[in-house]
N, C-alpha and C positions, 0 to 999 in steps of 0.2 A: 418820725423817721428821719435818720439822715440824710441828706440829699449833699451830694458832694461833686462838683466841677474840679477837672483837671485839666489847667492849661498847659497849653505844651506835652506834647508826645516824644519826645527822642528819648533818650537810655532813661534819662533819670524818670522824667514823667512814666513811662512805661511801667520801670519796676516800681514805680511808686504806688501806681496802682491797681499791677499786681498783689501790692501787698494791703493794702487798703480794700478792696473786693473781697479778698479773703477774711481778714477779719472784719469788716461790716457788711457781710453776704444780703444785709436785710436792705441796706443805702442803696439808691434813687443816684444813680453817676450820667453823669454828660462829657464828654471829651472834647474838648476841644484842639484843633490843629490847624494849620494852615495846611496842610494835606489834607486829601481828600479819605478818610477813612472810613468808607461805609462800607459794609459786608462783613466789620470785624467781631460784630454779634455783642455790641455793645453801642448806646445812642452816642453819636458824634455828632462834629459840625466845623464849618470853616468862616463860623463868623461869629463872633466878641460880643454881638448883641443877644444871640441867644442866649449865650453864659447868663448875662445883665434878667431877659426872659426868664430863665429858669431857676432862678432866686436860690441860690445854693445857701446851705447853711453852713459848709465847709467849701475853702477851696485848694486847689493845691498848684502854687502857681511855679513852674519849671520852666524848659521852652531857653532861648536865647537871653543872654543880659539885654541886647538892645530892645528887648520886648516888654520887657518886664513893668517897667512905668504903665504900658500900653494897658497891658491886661489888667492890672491891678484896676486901674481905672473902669476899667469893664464891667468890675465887679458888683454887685445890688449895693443901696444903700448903707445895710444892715445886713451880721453875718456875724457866724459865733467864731471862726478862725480862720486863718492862713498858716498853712506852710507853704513858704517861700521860699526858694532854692537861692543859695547862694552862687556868685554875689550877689547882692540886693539890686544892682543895676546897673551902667555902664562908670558910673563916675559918683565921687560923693553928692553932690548935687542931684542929679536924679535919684541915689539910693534915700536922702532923706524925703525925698517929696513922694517917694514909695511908703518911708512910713507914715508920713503925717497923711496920704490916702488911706491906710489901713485903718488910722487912728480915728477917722473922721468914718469910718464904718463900724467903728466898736470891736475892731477884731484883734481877741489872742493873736499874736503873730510868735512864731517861731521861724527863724532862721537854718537853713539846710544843711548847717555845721555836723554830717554825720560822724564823725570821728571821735566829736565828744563822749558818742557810747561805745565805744571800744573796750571794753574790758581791759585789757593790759594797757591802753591808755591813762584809765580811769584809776589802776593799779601805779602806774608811773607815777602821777599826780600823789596820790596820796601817801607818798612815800615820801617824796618830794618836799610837799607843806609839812608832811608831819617829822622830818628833817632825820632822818634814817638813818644817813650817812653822815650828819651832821648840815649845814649851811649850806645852800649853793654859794659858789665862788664864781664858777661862768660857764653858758649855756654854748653848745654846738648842736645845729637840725642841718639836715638834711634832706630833701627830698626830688627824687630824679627817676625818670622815666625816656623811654622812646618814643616821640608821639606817633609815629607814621604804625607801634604796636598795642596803643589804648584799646580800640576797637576795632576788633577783628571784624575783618570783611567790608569795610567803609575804607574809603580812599581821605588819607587823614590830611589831605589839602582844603577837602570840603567843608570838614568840620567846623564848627563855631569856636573852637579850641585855637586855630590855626588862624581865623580869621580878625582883624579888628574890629570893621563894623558889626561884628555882631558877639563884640565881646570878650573876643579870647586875650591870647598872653599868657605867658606862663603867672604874673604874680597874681593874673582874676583866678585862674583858673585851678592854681592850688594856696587860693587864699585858705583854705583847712588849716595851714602851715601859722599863720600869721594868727587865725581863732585862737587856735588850742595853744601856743604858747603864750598867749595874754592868759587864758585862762590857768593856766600853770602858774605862771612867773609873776603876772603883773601888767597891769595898762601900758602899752609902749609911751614913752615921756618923747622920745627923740628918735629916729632913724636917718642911717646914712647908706646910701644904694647906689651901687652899679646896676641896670640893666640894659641888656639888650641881642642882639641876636651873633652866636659864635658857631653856627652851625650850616650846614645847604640846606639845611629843610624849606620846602618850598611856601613859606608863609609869610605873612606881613606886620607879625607881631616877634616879641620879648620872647626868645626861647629859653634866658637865661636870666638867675637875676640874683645878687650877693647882697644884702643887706649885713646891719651893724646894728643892732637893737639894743637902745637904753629901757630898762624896765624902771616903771617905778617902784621903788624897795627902797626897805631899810635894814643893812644898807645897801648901797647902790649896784646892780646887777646887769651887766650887757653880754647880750649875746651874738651871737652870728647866725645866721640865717643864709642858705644855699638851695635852690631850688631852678628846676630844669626840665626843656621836653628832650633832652640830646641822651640821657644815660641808657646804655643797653643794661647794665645792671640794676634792675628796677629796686629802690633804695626808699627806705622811709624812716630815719632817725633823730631821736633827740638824746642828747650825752649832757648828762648835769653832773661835771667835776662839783667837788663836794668836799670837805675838809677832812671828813674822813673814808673818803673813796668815792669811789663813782659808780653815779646809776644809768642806765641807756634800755630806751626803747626802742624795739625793731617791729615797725607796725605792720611790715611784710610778714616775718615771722607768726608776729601776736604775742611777743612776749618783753619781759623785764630781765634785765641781767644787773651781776653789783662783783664789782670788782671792791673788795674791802681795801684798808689798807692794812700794807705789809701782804696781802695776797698776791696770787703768781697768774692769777688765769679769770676770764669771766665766768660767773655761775651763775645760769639760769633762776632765777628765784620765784619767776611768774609765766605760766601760760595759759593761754586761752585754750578751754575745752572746743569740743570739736563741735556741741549739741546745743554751743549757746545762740539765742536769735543774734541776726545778722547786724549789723549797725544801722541798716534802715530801718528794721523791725525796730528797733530798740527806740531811734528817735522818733516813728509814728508811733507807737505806744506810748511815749512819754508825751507828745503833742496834743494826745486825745485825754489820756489822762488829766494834764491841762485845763482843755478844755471842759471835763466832766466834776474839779475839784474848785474853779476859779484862780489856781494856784498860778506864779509866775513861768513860763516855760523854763525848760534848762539852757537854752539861748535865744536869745532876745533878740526884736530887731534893734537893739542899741547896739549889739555885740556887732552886726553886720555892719551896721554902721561903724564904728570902731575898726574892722578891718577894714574897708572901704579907707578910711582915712590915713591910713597907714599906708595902703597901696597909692595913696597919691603922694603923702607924703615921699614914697620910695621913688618914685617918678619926678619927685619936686629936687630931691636930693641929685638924683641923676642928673637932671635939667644944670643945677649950680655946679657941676665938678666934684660933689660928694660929700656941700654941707649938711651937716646937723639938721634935722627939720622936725618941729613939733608938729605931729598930725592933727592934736586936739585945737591949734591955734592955726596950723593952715599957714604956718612962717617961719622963718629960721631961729632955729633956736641958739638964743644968745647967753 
């Protein structure tokens, strides 16, 4: 039987294991929090060593970035998997010594990149590589939001989102942006970033952030990247000009548009049904599956790593005035 630890209780661990319960009604769960949740008709605790006591065979490790190293550590020796929320940790430094703990445990790790299973994502993508429109020529994303309107009913000063010790920032925080276009386009070779804060929102982190992304391709392909807590238009785009027109995803929507050429207007050409499972569904399904075929997950912790590297890179870039920086070498690319 499966026995499965949840670290971390806020949104994500929550619904995580709402949906986890549901489908393995038969697993043996323990919760962990630094609150105190007893009475919630399920076993809890507010200390890291019973995790370690209760030898999970799965865990699912959520909670704060500045936590994360912490718990991983916590973990039994031996264990058949992790899902790990992204980011992997506060900094590349600590996200790699999260993996080489997993690795030193033997554990599947999959990475909390849920957007990968998107459906109209998944449809973007393969239109994309399988070159529809013809070539990409050059990429524009977007993605923007309100923070003080993420979560309703929480005072959005509190949050880990808004905070830096414990994580936030706009580019941790929708590093999904930075995933899923590697995974589309190509390993980032170079970035060049602005970030930082253009808004009153009362926080102490990057509400804003403009990168310049070289992908590696053949041939050569850069994008832009725009990402934000300030937008009252809550936006989520990717736009791949293309030689023979252009394709764009609206992940708010859920759908694919293609403007041909020589056309007058966007035509929807893809939607998400209303009855498909949700994206979290989708990547704990694939995670366990994973786990039950030996198979490689559908993101990796290399992948987390990878965006980790990028967002420092972007930070590295800001730091010089807006040089060039290769994230896989951690220096300016010359």
């Amino acid at each position: 039987m499966d026995k499965v630890a949840v670290l971390g209780f806020g949104s994500s661990g929550r619904r995580l294991f709402s949906i986890v319960r549901e489908r393995l009604p038969q697993a043996e769960f323990l919760v962990f929090s630094s609150q105190d949740l007893s009475g919630q008709g399920f076993p809890t605790t507010t200390e890291l060593s019973d995790v370690t006591r209760f030898e999970p065979t799965i865990a699912i490790v959520c909670g704060v970035a500045s936590q994360r190293l912490h718990m991983v550590k916590a973990l039994p020796s031996r264990l058949l998997g992790v899902l790990v929320e992204k980011p992997l940790a506060m900094n590349f430094d600590e996200a790699s010594q999260v993996t080489k703990e997993l690795e030193l445990r033997g554990a599947v790790t999959q990475v909390g990149f849920n957007l990968r299973f998107s459906p109209s994502l998944r449809e973007f993508r393969r239109r994309v590589l399988g070159l529809r429109l013809g070539r990409v020529i050059s990429v524009r994303a977007e993605t923007g939001q309100y923070l003080p309107g993420w979560r309703v009913g929480r005072d959005y000063r509190t949050t880990a989102s808004a905070t830096e010790k414990l994580g936030g920032g706009v580019l941790r925080e929708l590093s999904h942006e930075i995933d899923y276009l590697s995974w589309i386009f190509g390993d980032v070779e170079w970035v060049s970033a602005w970030t930082g804060q253009q808004s009153e929102l009362e926080i102490d982190v990057e509400d804003s952030a403009h990168l310049t992304l070289g992908f590696r391709s053949e041939p050569s392909l850069v994008g832009q990247l725009n990402i934000d807590f300030v937008r009252h238009d809550a936006t989520r785009l990717i736009t791949a000009v293309c030689a023979e027109g252009t394709i764009r995803w609206d992940g708010i929507a859920g759908c694919v548009k293609e403007w041909r050429q020589g056309g007058h207007q966007w035509e929807v050409s893809f939607s998400e049904q209303q009855n498909e499972p949700t994206t979290y569904e989708a990547q704990w399904d694939s995670f366990y599956a994973a786990l039950e075929s030996g198979a490689i997950p559908d993101v990796t912790a290399d992948d987390g790593l990878a965006a980790m590297s990028v967002i420092e890179g972007a930070r590295a870039s800001h730091d010089s005035g807006g040089l060039r920086i290769a994230p896989e070498r951690g220096g300016q690319d010359q």
